[in-house]
C-alpha positions in Angstrom: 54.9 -29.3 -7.2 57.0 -29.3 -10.2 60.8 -28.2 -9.9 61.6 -24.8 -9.9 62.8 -23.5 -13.2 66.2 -21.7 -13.3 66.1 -18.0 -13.4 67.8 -18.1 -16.8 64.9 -19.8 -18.3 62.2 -17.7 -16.5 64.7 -14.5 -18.4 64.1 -16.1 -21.4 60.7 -16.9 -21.4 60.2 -13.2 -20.3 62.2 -12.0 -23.3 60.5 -14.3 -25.6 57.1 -12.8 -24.5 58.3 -9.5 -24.4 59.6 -9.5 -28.4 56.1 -11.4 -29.1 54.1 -8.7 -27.6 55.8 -5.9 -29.5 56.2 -7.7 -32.7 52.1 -8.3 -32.9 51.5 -4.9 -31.9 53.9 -2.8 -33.1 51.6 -0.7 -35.3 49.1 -0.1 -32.5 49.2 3.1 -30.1 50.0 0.2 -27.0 52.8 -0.9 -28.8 55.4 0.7 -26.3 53.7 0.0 -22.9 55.1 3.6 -22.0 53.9 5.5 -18.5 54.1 8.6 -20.2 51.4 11.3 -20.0 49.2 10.7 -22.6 49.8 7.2 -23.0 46.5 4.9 -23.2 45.1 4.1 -19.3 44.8 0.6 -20.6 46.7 -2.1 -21.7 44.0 -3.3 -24.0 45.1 -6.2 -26.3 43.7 -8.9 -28.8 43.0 -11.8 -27.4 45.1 -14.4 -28.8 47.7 -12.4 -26.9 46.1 -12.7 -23.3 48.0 -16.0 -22.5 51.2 -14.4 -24.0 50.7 -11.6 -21.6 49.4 -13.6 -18.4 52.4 -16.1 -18.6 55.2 -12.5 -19.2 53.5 -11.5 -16.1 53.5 -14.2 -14.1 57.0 -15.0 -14.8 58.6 -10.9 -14.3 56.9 -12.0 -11.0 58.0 -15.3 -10.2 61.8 -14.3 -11.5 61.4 -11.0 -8.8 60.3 -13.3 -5.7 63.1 -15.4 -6.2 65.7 -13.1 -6.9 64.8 -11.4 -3.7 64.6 -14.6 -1.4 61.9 -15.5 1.1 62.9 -13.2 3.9 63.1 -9.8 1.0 60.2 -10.7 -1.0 58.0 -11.0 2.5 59.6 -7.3 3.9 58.8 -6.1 0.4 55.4 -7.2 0.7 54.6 -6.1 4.8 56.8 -3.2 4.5 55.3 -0.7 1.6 52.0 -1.8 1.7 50.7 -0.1 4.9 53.0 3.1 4.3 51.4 2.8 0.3 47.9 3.1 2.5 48.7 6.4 3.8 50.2 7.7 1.1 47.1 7.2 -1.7 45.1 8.8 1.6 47.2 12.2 1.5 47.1 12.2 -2.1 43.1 11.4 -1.7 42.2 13.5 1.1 44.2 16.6 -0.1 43.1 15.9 -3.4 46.7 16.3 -4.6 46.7 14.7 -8.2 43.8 17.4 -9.2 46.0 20.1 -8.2 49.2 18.9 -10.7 48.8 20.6 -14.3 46.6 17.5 -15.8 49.7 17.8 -18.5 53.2 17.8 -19.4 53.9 20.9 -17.4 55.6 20.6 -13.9 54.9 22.5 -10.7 56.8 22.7 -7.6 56.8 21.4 -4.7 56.5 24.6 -2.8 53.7 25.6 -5.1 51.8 22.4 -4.8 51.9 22.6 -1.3 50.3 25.7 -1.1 47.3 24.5 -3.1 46.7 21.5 -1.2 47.3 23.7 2.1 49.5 21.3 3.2 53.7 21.7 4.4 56.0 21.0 1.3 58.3 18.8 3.7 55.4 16.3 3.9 54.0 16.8 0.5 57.5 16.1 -0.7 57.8 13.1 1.2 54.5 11.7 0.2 54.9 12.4 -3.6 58.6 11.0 -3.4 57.4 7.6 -2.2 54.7 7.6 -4.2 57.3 8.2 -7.5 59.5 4.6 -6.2 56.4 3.0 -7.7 56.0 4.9 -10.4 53.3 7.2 -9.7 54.1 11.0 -10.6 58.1 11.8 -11.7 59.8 14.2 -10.3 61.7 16.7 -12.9 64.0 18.8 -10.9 65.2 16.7 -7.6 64.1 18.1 -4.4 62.0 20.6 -6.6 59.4 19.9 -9.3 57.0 16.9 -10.2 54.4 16.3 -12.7 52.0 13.6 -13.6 52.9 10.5 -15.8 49.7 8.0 -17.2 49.5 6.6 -14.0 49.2 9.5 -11.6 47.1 11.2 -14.6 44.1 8.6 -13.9 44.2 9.5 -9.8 42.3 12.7 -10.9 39.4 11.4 -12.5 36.3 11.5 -10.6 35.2 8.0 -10.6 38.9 6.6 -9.9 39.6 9.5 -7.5 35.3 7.7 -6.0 37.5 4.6 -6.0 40.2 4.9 -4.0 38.0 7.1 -1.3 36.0 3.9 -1.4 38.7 1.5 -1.1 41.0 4.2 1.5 38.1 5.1 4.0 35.5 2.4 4.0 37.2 -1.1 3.2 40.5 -0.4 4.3 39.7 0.4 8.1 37.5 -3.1 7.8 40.4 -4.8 7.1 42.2 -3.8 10.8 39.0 -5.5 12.3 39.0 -8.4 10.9 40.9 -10.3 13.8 38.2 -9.0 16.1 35.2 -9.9 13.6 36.3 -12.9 13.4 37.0 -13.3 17.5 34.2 -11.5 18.7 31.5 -13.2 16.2 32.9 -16.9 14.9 30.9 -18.3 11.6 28.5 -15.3 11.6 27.1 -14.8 8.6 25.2 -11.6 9.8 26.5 -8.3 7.9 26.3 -6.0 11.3 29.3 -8.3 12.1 31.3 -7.5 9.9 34.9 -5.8 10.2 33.6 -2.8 8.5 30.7 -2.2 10.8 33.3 -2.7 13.6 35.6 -0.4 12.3 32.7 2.2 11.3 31.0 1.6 15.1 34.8 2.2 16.7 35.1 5.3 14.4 31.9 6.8 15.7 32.1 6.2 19.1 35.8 7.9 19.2 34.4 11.0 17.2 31.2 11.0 19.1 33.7 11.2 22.6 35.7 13.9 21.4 39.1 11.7 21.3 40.5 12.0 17.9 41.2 15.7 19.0 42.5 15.7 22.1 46.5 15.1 23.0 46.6 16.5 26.3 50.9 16.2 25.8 52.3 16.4 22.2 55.9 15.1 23.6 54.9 11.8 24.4 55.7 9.6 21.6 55.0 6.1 20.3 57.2 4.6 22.9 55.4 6.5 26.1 52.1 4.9 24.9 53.5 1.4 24.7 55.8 1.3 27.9 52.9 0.2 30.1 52.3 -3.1 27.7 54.7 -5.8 28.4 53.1 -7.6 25.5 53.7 -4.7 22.7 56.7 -3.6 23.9 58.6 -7.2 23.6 56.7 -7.2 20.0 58.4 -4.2 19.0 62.0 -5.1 20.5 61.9 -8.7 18.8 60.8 -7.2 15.8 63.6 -4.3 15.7 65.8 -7.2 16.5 64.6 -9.6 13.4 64.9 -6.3 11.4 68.3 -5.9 12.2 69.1 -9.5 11.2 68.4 -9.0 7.4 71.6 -8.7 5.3 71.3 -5.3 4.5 70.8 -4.1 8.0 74.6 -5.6 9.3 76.4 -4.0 11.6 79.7 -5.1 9.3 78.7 -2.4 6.8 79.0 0.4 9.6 82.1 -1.0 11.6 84.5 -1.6 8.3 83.9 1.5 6.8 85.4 3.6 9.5 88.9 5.0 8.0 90.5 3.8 11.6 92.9 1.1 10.1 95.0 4.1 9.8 96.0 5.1 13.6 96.5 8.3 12.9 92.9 8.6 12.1 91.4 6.0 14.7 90.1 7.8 17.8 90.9 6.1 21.2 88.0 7.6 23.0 84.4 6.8 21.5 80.7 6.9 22.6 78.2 5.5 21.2 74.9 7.5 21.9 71.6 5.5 22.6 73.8 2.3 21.9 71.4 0.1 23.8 73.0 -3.3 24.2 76.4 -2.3 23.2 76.6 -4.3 19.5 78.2 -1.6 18.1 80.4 -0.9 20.2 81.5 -4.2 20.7 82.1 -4.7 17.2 84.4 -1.5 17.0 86.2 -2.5 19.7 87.1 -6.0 18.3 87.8 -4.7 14.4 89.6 -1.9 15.3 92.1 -2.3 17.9 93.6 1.0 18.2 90.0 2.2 20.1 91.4 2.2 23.6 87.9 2.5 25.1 84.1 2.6 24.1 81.5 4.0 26.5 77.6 3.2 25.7 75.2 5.8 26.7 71.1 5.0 26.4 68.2 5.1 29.4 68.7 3.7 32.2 66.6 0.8 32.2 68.3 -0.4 28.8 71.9 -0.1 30.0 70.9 -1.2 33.9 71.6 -4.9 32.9 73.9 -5.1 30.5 77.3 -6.9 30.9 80.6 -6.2 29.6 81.9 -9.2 27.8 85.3 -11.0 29.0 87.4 -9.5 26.5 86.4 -6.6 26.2 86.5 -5.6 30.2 88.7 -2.5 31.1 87.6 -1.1 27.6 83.7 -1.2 27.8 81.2 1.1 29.8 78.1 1.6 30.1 75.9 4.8 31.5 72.9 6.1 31.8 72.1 8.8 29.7 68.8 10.5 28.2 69.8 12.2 24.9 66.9 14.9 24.9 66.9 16.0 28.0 71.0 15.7 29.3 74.0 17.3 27.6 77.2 14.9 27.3 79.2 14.7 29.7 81.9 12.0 29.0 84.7 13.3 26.8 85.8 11.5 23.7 87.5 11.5 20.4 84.7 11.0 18.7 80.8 9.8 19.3 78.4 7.5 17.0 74.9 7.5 16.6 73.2 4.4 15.0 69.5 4.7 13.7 68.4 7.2 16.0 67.7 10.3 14.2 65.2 8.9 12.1 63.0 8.6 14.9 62.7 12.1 15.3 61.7 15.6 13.9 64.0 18.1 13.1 62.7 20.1 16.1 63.8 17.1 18.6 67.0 16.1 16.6 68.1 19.5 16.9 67.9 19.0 20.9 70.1 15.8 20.4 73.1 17.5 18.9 72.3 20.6 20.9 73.1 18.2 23.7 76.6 16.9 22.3 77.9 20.0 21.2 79.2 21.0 24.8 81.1 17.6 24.9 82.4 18.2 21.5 86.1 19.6 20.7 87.9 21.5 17.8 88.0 18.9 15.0 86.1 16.3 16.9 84.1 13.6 14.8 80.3 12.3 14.6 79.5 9.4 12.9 76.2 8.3 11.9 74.9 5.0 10.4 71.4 6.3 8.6 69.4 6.2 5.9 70.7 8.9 3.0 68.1 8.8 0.5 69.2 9.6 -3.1 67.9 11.6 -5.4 65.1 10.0 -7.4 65.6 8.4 -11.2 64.5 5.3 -13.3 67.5 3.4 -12.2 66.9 3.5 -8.4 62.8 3.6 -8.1 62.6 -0.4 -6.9 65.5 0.2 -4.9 64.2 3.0 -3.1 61.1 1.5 -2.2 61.7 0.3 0.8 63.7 3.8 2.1 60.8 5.6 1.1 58.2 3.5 2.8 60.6 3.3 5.8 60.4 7.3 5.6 56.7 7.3 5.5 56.5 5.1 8.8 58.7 7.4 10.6 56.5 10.1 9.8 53.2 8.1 10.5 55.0 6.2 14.1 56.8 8.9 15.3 56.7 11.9 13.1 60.3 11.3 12.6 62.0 11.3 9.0 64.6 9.8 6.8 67.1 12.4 5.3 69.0 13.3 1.9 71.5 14.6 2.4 70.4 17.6 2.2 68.0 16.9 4.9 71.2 16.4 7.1 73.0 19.4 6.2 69.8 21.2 7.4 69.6 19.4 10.5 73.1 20.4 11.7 72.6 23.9 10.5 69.7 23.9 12.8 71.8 22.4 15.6 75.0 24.4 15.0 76.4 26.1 12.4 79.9 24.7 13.4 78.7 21.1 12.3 79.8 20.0 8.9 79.8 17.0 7.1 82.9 15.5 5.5 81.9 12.6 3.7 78.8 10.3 3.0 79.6 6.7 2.7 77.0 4.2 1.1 78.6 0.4 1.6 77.0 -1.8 -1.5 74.3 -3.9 -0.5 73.4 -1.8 2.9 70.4 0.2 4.0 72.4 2.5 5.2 74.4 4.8 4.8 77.7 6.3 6.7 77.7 9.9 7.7 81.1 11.6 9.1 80.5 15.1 10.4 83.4 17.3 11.7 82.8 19.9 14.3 84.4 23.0 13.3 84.9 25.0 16.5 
């Protein structure tokens, strides 16, 4: 393998190609390789520019993988792709592109979600990830899209034939192919194939009347896995390798609390389904005017935790189930760390239903979550991953991620007296930091 080329050369060979392909075709209606509506659907180009083109590409690609690293190029590859799945199946299956003005005209959210007799919250959320790659733009935030070139092509028949093809016949295939390959090893016949598993499973569930039935809407994700050992250490080592990645540091959360200044430092804190106690721990250690930390979660999380040497006299633990307890341990103020976006609005209103009771005039919540920004051409790669992360919480648990205005809707919901101070977004971190004040 030869050695890798610095990423100043692969910049230069990318700007090199870059002013090649423009100079050759600057007369020609390609020659700004815009996204616009109304640009060309293809890239179509002579052909002693092919190799120019295949070697920009391949470098713009090789320059992104390493820029990224191993561990973000694979999460930017594993994470979007699945959540990319279900959105091109909405926007199939309601038929959403048809139903944008096949123009330069925009149409709102709310008015797009009554054609495609579907709830603008999801059709928002759909069309909003789908914009981080570039399909659709969105005019006024939070309120109007239209189509670009690439969104434009999703309405015409054949394409639209495509991707029903690709979303409802090849994709399902593709979860079976483990047990193809288990159940039938080297066969060559086609009634083996992942597809015909996947179409035979498919059947039989409609056939039995399954797909319908949810004999208790409240269990969640988490009920359904708690009887496999197997899946349930899956999930827990892979929330845990999550949790590793840079951006995902508990560091970010724990130095931007204002508490170097006493005055402002509670003594008292709890830290609401704090499982292990990490942050907590962390808080207790950076910032030593927190007298005391208490970690509520279920009881068979905290049962067998230990309170570390130093930190005995001035760590707890309790059991505690957030939706169906109110708070009873007093403090000065309480944290909550990626736990809302596991939930709807309807059951994060019970969580903070639940807290109010403990909570006192001026007391403080602070919450380490996803904010997502308003969209634009500077922040679409960024986003990505927010916006997929959004679309899992939907699919797994029909939770949500939140703008901000997202939050300030939740609270209202919970209690008017909730208000949030300030939102904090550390550079280089995932999330963001959300101080609320309770205005009794």
């Amino acid at each position: 393998m030869a050695p890798a080329r610095p990423i100043s050369e692969l910049a230069s060979i990318i700007e090199r190609h870059s002013r090649t392909l423009e100079n050759e075709l600057k007369d020609s209606p390609i020659s700004k390789f815009s996204i616009e509506f109304g640009a060309p659907p293809q890239v179509e180009i002579p052909a002693v520019l092919e190799a120019t083109r295949s070697e920009l590409i391949e470098t713009i690609d090789e320059l992104r993988i390493r820029v990224l690293g191993p561990l973000g190029y694979l999460l930017t590859l594993m994470f979007p792709v699945p959540a990319l799945a279900g959105v091109f199946h909405v926007l199939y299956k309601f038929d959403i592109p048809s139903n944008v003005p096949i123009s330069k005209e925009s149409i709102s959210y709310k008015d797009l979600a009554e054609r495609c007799n579907i709830p603008e919250d999801d059709v928002r959320r759909i069309i909003q990830s789908a914009i981080t790659f570039r399909v659709f733009e969105e005019v006024e935030p939070e309120v109007s899209i239209r189509h670009n070139a690439i969104s434009s092509t999703l309405a015409i028949p054949h394409l639209k034939d495509m991707l029903g093809l690709v979303l409802e016949e090849q994709l399902p295939g593709t979860t079976k192919l483990t047990d193809s390959i288990k159940l039938f090893p080297g066969s060559g016949e086609p009634g083996h194939s992942a597809s015909v598993l996947a179409f035979r499973e498919a059947k039989a569930v409609k056939n039995s009347g399954l797909e319908k039935e949810v004999v208790d809407p409240s269990k969640s994700f988490f009920d359904c896995i708690a009887e496999d050992e197997e899946r349930v250490a899956r999930f827990r080592s892979a929330m845990g390798m999550s949790t590793k990645s840079l951006a995902f540091k508990s560091s970010f959360f724990v130095d931007s609390l204002p508490w170097a200044d006493k005055s402002q430092c509670p003594e008292t804190i709890v830290d609401i389904g704090g499982a292990g106690g990490e942050i907590a721990q962390a808080i207790l250690r950076g910032h030593r005017n927190v007298k005391k930390a208490i970690v509520l979660d279920l009881p068979e999380v905290v049962g067998d935790a230990k309170v570390p040497e130093d930190l005995e006299g001035k760590l707890e633990y309790a059991s505690y189930n957030f939706l169906t307890e109110t708070v009873s341990h007093p403090a000065d103020a309480y944290i909550f760390r990626h736990i809302f976006h596991d939930w709807s609005d309807q059951y994060g209103t019970k969580i903070l239903k639940n807290l109010v009771p403990a909570l006192k005039k001026g007391g403080k919540i602070w919450l380490s979550e996803v904010v997502l920004p308003n969209l634009n051409e500077m922040n679409l790669s960024k986003s990505q991953m927010q916006r997929a992360a959004d679309i899992f919480m939907k699919s797994g648990f029909n939770g949500k991620e939140r703008s901000r205005k997202g939050w300030e809707n939740l609270l209202a919901l919970a209690d008017e007296r909730l208000r949030i101070v300030s939102v904090t977004k550390p550079e280089g971190a995932h999330d963001s930091v959300i101080e609320i004040v309770f205005d009794a």
